[in-house]
KOLMAR-437730 format. One record per residue (C-alpha): y, z, x; residue number from 1. Coordinates in nm, 2 decimals. Each point is the difference from the previous one (the first is absolute). Example, Ala and Ser with C-alpha at 12.3 -4.5 7.8 and 13.67 -1.06 7.14 Angstrom:
REM KOLMAR-437730
{c2->-0.45, c3->0.78, c1->1.23, n->1}
{c2->0.34, c3->-0.07, c1->0.14, n->2}
***
This chain:
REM KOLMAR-437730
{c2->1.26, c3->-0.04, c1->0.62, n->1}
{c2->0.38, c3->0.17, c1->0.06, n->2}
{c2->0.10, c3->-0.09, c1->0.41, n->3}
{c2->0.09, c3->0.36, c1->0.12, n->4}
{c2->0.34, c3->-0.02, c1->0.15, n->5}
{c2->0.05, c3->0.37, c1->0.20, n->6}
{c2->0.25, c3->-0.07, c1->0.19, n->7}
{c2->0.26, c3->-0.25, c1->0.11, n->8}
{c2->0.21, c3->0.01, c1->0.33, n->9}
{c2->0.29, c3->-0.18, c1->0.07, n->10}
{c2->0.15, c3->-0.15, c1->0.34, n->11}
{c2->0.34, c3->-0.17, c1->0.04, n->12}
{c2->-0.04, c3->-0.22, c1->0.32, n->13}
{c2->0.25, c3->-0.21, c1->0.19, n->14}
{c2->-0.13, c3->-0.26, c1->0.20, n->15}
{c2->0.23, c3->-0.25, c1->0.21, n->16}
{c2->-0.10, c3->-0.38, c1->0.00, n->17}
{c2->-0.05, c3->-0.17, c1->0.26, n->18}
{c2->0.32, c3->-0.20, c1->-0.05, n->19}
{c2->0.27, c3->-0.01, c1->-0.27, n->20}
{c2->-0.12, c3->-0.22, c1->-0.31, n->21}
{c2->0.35, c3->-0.17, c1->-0.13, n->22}
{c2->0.02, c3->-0.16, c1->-0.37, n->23}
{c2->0.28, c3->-0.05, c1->-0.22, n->24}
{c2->0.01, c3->0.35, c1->-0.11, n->25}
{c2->0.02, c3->0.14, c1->0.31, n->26}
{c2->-0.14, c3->0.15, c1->0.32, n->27}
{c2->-0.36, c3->0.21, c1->0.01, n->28}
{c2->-0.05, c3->0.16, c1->0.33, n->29}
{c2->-0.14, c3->0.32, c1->-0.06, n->30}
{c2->-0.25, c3->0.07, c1->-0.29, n->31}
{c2->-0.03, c3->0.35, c1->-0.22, n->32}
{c2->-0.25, c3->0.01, c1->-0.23, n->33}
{c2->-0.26, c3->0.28, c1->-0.15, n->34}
{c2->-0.36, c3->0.01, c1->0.07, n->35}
{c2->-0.20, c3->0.15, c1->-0.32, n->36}
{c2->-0.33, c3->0.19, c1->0.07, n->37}
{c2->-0.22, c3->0.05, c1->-0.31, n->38}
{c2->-0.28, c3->0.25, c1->0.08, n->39}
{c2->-0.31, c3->0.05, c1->-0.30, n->40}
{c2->-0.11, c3->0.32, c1->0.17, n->41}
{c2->-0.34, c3->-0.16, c1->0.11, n->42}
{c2->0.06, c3->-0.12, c1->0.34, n->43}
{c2->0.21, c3->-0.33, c1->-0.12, n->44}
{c2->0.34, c3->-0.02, c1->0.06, n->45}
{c2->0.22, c3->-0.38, c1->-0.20, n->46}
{c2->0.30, c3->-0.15, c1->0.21, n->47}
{c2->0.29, c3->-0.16, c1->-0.13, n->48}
{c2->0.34, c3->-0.09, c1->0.12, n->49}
{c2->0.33, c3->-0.05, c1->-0.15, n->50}
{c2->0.23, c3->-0.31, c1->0.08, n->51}
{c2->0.31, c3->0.05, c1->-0.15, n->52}
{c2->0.29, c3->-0.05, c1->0.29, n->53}
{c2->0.28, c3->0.27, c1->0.10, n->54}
{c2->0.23, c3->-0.20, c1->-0.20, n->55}
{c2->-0.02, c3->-0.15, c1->-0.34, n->56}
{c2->0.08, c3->-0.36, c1->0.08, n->57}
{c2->-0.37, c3->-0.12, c1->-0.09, n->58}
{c2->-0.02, c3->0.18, c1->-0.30, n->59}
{c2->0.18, c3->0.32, c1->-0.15, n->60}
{c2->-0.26, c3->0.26, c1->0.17, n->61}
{c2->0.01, c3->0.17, c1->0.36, n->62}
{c2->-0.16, c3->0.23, c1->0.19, n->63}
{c2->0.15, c3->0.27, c1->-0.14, n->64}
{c2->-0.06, c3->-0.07, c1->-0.38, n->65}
{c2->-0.33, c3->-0.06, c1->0.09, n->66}
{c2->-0.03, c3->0.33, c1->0.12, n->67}
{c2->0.19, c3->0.13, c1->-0.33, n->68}
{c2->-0.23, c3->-0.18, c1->-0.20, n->69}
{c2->-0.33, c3->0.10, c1->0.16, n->70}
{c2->0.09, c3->0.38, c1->-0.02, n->71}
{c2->0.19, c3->0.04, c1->-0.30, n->72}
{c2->-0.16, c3->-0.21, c1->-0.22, n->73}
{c2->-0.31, c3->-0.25, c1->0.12, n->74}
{c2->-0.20, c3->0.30, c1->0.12, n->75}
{c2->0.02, c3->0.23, c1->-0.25, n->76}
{c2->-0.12, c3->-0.25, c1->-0.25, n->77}
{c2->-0.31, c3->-0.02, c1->0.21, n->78}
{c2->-0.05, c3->0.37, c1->-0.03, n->79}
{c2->-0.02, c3->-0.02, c1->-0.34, n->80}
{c2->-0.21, c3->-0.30, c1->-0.03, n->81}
{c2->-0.38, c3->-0.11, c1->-0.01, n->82}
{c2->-0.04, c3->-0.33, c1->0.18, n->83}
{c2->-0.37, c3->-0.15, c1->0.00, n->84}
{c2->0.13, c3->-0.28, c1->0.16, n->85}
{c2->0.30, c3->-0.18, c1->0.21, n->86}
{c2->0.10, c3->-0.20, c1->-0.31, n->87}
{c2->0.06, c3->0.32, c1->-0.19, n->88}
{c2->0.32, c3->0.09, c1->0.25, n->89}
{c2->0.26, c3->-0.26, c1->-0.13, n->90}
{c2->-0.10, c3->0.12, c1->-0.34, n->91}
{c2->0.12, c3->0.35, c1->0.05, n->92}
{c2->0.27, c3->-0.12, c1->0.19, n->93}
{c2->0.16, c3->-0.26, c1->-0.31, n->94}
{c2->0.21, c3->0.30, c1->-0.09, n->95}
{c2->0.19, c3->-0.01, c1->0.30, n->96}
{c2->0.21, c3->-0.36, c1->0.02, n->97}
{c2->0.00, c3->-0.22, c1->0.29, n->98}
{c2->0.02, c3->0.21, c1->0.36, n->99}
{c2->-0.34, c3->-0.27, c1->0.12, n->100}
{c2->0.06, c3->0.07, c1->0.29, n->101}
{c2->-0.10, c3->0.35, c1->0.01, n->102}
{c2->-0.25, c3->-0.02, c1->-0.30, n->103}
{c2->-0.17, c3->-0.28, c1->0.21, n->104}
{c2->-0.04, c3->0.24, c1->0.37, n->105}
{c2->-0.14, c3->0.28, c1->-0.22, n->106}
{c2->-0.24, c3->-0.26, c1->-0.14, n->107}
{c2->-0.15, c3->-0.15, c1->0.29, n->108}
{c2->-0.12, c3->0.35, c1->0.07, n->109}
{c2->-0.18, c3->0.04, c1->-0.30, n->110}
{c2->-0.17, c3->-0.39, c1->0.04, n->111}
{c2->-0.06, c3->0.06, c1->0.38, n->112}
{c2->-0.18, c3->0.38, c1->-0.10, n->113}
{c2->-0.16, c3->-0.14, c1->-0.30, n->114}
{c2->-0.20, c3->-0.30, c1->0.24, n->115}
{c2->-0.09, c3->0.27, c1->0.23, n->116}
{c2->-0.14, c3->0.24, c1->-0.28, n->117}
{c2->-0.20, c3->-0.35, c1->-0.10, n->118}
{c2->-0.08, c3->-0.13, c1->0.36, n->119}
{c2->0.16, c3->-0.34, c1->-0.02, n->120}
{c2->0.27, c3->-0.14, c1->0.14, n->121}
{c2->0.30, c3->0.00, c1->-0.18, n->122}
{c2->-0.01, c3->-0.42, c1->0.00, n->123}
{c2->-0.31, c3->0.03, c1->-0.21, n->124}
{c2->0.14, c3->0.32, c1->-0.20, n->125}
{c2->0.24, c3->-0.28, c1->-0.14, n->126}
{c2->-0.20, c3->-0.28, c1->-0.03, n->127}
{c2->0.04, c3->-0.20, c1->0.30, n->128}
{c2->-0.25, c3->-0.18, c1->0.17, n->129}
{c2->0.17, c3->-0.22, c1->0.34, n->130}
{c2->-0.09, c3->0.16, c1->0.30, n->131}
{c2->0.26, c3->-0.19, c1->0.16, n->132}
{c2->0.34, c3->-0.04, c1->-0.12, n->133}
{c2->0.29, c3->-0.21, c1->0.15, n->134}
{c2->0.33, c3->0.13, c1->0.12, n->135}
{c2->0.31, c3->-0.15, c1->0.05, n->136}
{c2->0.31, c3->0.15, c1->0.15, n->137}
{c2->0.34, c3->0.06, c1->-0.07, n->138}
{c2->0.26, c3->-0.06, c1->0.28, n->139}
{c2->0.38, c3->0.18, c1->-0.09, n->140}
{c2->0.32, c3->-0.19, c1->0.08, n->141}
{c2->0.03, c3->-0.09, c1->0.41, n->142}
{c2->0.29, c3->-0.01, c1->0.22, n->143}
{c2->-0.02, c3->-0.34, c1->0.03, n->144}
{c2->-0.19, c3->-0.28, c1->-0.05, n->145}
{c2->-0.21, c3->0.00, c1->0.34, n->146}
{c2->-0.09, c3->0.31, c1->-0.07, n->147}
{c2->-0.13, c3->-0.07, c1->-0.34, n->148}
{c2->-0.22, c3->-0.29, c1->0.15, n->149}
{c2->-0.16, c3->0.24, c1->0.23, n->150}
{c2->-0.07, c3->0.22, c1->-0.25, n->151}
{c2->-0.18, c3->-0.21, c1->-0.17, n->152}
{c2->-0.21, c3->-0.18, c1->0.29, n->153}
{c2->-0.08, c3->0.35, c1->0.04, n->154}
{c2->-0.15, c3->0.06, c1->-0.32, n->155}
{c2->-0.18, c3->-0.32, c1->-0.01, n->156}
{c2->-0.18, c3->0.06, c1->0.33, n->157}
{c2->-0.15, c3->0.30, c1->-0.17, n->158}
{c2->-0.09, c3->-0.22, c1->-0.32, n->159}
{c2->0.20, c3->0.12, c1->-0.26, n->160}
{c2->-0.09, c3->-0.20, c1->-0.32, n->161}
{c2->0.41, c3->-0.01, c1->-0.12, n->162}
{c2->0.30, c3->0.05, c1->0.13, n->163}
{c2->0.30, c3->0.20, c1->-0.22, n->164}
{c2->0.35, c3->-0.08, c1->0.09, n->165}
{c2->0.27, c3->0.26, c1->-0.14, n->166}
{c2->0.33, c3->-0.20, c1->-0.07, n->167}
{c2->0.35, c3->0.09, c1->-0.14, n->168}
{c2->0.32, c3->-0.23, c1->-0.04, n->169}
{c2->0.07, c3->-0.17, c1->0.32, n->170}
{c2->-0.31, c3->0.06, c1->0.22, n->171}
{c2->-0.23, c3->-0.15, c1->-0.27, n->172}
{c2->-0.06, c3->-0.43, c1->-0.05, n->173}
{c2->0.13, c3->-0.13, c1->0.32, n->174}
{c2->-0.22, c3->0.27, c1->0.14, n->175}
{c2->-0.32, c3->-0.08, c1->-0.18, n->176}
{c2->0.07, c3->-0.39, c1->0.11, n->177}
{c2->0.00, c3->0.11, c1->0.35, n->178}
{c2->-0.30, c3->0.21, c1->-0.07, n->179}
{c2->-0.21, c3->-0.30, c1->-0.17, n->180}
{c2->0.14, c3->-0.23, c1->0.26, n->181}
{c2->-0.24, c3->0.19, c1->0.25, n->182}
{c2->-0.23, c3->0.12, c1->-0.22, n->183}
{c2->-0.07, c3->-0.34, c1->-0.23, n->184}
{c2->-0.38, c3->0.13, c1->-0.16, n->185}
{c2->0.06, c3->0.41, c1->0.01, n->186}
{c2->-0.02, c3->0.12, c1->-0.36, n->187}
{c2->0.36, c3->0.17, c1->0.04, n->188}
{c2->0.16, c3->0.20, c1->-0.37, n->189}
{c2->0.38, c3->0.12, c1->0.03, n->190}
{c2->0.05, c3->0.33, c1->-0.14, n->191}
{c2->0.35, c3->0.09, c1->-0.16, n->192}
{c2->-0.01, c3->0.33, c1->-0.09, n->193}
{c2->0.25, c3->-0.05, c1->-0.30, n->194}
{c2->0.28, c3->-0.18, c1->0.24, n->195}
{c2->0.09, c3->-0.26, c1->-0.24, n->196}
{c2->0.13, c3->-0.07, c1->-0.34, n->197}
{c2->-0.03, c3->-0.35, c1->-0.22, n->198}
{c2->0.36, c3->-0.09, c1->0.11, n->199}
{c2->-0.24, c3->-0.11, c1->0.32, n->200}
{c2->-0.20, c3->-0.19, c1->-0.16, n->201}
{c2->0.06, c3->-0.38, c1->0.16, n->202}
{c2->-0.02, c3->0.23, c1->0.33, n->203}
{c2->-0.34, c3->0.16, c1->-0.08, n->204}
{c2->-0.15, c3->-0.36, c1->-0.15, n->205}
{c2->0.07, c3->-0.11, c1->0.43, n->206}
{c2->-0.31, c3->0.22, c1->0.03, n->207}
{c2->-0.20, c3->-0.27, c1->-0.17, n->208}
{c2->-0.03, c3->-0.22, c1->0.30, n->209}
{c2->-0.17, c3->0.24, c1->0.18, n->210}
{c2->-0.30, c3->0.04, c1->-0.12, n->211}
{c2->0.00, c3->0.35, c1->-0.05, n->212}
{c2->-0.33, c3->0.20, c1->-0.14, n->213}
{c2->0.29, c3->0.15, c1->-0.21, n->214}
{c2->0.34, c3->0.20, c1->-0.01, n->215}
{c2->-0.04, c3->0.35, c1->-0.04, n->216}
{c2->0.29, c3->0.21, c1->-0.27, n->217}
{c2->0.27, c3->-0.23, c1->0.05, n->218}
{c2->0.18, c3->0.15, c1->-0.27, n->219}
{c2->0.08, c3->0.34, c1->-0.11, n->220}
{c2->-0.25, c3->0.29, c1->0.03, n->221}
{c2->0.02, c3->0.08, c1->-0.33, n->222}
{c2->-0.01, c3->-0.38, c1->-0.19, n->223}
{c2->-0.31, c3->-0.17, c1->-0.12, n->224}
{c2->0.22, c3->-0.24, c1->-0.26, n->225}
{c2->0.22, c3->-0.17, c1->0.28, n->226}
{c2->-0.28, c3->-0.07, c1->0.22, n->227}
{c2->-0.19, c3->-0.20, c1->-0.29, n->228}
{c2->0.35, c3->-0.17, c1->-0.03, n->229}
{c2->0.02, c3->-0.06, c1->0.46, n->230}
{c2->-0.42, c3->-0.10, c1->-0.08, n->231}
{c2->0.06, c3->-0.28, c1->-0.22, n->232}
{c2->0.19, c3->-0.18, c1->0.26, n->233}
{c2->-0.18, c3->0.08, c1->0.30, n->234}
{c2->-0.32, c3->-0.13, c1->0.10, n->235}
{c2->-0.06, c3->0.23, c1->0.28, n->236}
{c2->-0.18, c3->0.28, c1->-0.17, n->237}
{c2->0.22, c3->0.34, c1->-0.13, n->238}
{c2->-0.16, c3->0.31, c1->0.13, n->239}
{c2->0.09, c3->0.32, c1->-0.24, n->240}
{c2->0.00, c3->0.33, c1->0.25, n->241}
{c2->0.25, c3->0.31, c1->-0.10, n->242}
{c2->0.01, c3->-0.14, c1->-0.37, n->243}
{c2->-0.35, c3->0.12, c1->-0.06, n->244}
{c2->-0.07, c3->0.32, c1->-0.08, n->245}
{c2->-0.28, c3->-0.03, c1->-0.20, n->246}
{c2->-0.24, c3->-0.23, c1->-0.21, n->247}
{c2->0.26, c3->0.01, c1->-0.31, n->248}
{c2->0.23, c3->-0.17, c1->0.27, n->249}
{c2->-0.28, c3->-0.25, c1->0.12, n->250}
{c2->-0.06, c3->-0.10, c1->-0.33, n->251}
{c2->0.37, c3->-0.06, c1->-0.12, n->252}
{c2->0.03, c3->-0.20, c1->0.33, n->253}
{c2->-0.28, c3->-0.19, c1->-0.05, n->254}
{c2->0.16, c3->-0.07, c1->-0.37, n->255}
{c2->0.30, c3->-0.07, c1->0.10, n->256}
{c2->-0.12, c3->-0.25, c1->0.30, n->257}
{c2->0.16, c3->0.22, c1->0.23, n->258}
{c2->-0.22, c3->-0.03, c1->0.35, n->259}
{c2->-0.35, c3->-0.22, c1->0.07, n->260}
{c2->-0.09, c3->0.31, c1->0.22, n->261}
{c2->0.02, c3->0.38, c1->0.02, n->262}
{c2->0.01, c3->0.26, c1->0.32, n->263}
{c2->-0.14, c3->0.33, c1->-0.10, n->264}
{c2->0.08, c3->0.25, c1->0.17, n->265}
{c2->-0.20, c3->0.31, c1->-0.10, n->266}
{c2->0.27, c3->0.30, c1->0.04, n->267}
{c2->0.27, c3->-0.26, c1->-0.19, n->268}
{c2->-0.21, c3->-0.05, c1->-0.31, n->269}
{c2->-0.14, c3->0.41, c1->-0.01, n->270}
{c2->-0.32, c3->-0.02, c1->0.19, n->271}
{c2->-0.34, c3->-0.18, c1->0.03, n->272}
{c2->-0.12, c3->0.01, c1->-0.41, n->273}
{c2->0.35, c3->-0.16, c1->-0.10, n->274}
{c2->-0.02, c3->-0.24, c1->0.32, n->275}
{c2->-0.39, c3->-0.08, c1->-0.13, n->276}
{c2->0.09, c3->-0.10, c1->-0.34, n->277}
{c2->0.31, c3->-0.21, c1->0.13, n->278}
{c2->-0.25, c3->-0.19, c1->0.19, n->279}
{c2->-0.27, c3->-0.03, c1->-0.30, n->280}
{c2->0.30, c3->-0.16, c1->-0.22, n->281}
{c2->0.08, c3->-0.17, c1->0.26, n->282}
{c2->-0.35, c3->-0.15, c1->0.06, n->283}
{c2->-0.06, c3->-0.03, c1->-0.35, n->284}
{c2->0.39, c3->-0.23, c1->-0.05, n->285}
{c2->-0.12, c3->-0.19, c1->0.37, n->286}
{c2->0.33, c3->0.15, c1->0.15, n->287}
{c2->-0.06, c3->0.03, c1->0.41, n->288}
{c2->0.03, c3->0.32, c1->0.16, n->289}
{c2->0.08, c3->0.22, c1->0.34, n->290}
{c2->0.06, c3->0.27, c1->0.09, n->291}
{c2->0.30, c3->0.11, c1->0.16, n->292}
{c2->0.12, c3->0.28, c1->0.29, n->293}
{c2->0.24, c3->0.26, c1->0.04, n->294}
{c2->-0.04, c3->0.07, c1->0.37, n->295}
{c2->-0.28, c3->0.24, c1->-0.07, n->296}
{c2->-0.21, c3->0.21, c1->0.24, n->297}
{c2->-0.36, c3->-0.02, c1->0.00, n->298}
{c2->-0.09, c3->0.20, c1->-0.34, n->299}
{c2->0.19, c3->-0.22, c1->-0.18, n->300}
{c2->-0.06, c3->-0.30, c1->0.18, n->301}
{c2->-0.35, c3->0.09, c1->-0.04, n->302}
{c2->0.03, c3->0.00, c1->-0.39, n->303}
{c2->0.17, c3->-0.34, c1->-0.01, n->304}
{c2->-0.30, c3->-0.13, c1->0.18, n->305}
{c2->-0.24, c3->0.11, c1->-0.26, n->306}
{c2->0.21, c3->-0.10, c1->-0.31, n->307}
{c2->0.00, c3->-0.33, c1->0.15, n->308}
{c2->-0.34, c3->-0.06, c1->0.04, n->309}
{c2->0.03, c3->-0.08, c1->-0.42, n->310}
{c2->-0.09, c3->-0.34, c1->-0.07, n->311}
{c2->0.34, c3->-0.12, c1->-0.09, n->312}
{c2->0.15, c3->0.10, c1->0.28, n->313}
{c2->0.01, c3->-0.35, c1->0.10, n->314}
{c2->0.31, c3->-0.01, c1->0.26, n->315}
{c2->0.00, c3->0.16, c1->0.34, n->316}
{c2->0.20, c3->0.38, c1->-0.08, n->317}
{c2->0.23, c3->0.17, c1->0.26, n->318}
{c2->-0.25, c3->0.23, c1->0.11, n->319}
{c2->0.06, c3->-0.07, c1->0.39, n->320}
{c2->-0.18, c3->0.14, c1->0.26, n->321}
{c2->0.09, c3->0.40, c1->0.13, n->322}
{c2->0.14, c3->-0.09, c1->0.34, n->323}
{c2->0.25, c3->-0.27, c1->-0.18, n->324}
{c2->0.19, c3->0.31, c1->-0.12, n->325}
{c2->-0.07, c3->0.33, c1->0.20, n->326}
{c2->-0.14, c3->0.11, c1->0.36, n->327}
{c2->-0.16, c3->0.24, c1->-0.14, n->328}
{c2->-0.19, c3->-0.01, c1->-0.37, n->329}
{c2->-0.14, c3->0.31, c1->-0.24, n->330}
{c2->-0.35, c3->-0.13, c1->-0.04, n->331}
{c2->-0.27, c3->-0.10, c1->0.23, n->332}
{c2->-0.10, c3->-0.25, c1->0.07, n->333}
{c2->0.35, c3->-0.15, c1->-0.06, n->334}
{c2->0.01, c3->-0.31, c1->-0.24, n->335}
{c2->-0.10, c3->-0.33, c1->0.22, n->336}
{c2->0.09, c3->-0.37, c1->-0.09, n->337}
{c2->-0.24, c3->-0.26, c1->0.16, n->338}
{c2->0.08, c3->-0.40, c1->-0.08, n->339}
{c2->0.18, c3->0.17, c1->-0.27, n->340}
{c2->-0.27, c3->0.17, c1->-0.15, n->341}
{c2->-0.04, c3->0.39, c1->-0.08, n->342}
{c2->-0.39, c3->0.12, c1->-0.03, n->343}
{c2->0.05, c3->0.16, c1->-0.32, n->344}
{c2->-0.19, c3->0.42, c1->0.11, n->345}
{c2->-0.33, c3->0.07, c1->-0.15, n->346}
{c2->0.03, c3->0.39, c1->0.01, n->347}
{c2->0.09, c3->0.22, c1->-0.29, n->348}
{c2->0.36, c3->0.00, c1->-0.13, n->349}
{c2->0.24, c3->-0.17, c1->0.21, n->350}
{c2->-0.22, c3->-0.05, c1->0.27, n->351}
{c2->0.19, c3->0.14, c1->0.28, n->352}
{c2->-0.03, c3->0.32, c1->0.17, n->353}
{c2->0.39, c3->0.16, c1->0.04, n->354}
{c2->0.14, c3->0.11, c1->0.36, n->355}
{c2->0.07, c3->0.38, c1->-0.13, n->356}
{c2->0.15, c3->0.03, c1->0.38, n->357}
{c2->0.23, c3->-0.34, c1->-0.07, n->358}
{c2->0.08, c3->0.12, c1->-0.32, n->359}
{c2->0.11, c3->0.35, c1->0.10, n->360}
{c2->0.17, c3->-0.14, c1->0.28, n->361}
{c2->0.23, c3->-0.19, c1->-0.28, n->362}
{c2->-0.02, c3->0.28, c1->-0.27, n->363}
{c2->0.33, c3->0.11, c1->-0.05, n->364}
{c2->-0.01, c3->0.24, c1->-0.33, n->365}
{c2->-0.31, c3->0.14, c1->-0.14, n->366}
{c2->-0.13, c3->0.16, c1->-0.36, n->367}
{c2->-0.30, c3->0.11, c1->-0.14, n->368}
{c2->-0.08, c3->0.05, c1->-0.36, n->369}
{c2->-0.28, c3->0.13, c1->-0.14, n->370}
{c2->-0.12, c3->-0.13, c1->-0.33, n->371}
***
């Protein structure tokens, strides 16, 4: 059985957190991104959303090349193609190299239409089977130290289940000693985002004496050989995050002793199928796994919650809470955290219902195109 697809609509939104989110790349304050709407033509409509940034300091996509790719390239393939099933979209997509970002939003749109054309959720359209899941939460570089503490008592009042540091050079160990000075049993991880090379090695190995669940890319974004050569003298565990793009990569790092744990993050590796089978190697190779954020709204927040109801998804992920982020979300009801726990929805798809009033409110450009 084909899944109709009749017509697609796309949004570009921009949203404002609710305050700036500082790493070693930069500043994120206000947040453009494209809401994909996947209608069959029978009364069910599939919701993704893209999270590439403005600028291409995460990886080399944007906004504006998703757009590019979604009009002038990903879309038309669809038009000429017969899907029977979600698993069938990266396939006619292998012509078109890398661009995950924007293959991955167009994607969760077919999964998210293809559980509501089966009436199931989309956690049990991939398998899963928790109908909780724990969160963490991921705190950006503070002003200062007192600040940071806050922050964090904050977060633990609510029950987060982990708490994710972003360092850089200078405001990185002394930092985290401070931090586990307060906080001596809080399962804490430092993320890096690429900020350091093996010249710092002695400096990273400090990290050691922390007790840290792990270090998150230490090394550069692009590297899987250097980080097996920063593993093997580390015992705090190497996370691998902007290196992996795929299961080829996941493998090769496993090979290579690269990381003890992977972060998935569905738009980095191309969308839910490629994030499903990085997480069945990964189960198979007993490799932990999370999955990780990029300051999403609710549709996409909504599909990290069922990828990581998965069984190997082992690790609280970055999939906060709405109100951590914005005053006002896309879906309803907005994504809760209680003692650190998300109820993973029971309806079809993603489970949520979306805010069209919200959303219009934060539409800036809109398309339609019929297939």
């Amino acid at each position: 059985m084909t899944i109709p697809l009749k017509k697609i609509v796309l949004r570009k939104l921009n949203m404002r957190l609710k305050n700036p989110f500082i790493t070693s790349f930069g500043t994120t304050q206000d947040k453009e991104f494209f809401v994909i709407e996947v209608y069959d033509g029978e009364g069910n409509c599939g919701y993704g959303e893209s999270v590439a940034f403005s600028e291409p300091w995460y990886t080399e996509e944007t906004v504006k090349t998703t757009q590019h790719m979604l009009e002038d390239f990903l879309i038309p393939i669809l038009k000429r193609s017969r899907l029977t099933h979600p698993n069938d979209v990266s396939k006619v997509f292998q012509p078109i190299r890398r661009n995950n970002m924007a293959k991955a939003a167009i994607e969760g749109a077919i999964w998210d239409l293809y559980a509501k054309r089966e009436n199931v959720s989309l956690s049990i359209a991939l398998g899963g089977d928790k109908k909780k899941i724990e969160v963490g939460i991921s705190i950006g570089i503070q002003p200062t130290i007192k600040d940071l503490i806050e922050k964090i008592e904050d977060a633990l009042q609510i029950g987060y289940k982990r708490i994710k540091l972003k360092i850089k050079p200078g405001a990185d160990i002394e930092v985290l000693r401070e931090v586990r000075s307060h906080f001596p049993d809080t399962a804490i991880m430092a993320d890096a985002n690429s900020a350091y090379s093996l010249e710092d090695i002695n400096h990273l190995k400090k990290l050691d004496e922390l007790n840290l669940m792990m270090i998150e890319q230490p090394l550069a974004h692009d590297d899987i050989v250097e980080h097996a050569k920063l593993q093997k003298e580390m015992d705090t565990p190497i996370c691998l995050d902007e290196s992996i793009h795929s299961l080829e990569d996941v493998r090769k790092a496993f090979e290579l002793g690269s990381c003890k744990i992977i972060n998935i993050k569905i738009g980095r590796v191309g969308g839910l199928t490629e994030a499903k089978r990085i997480h069945d190697f990964c189960q198979e190779h007993q490799m932990e796994v999370w999955c990780g954020g990029m300051l999403e709204a609710g549709i996409g927040r909504a599909h990290n919650i069922a990828l990581t109801t998965l069984p190997q998804f082992v690790l609280p992920g970055d999939t906060a809470g709405s109100q951590n982020y914005w005053e006002k979300d896309i879906i309803t009801p907005e994504v809760v955290v209680e003692q650190g726990m998300i109820e993973v929805p029971i309806k079809p798809g993603i489970g949520f219902e979306i805010n069209k009033k919200i959303m219009d409110e934060f539409t800036e450009w809109k398309k339609e195109i019929a297939i």
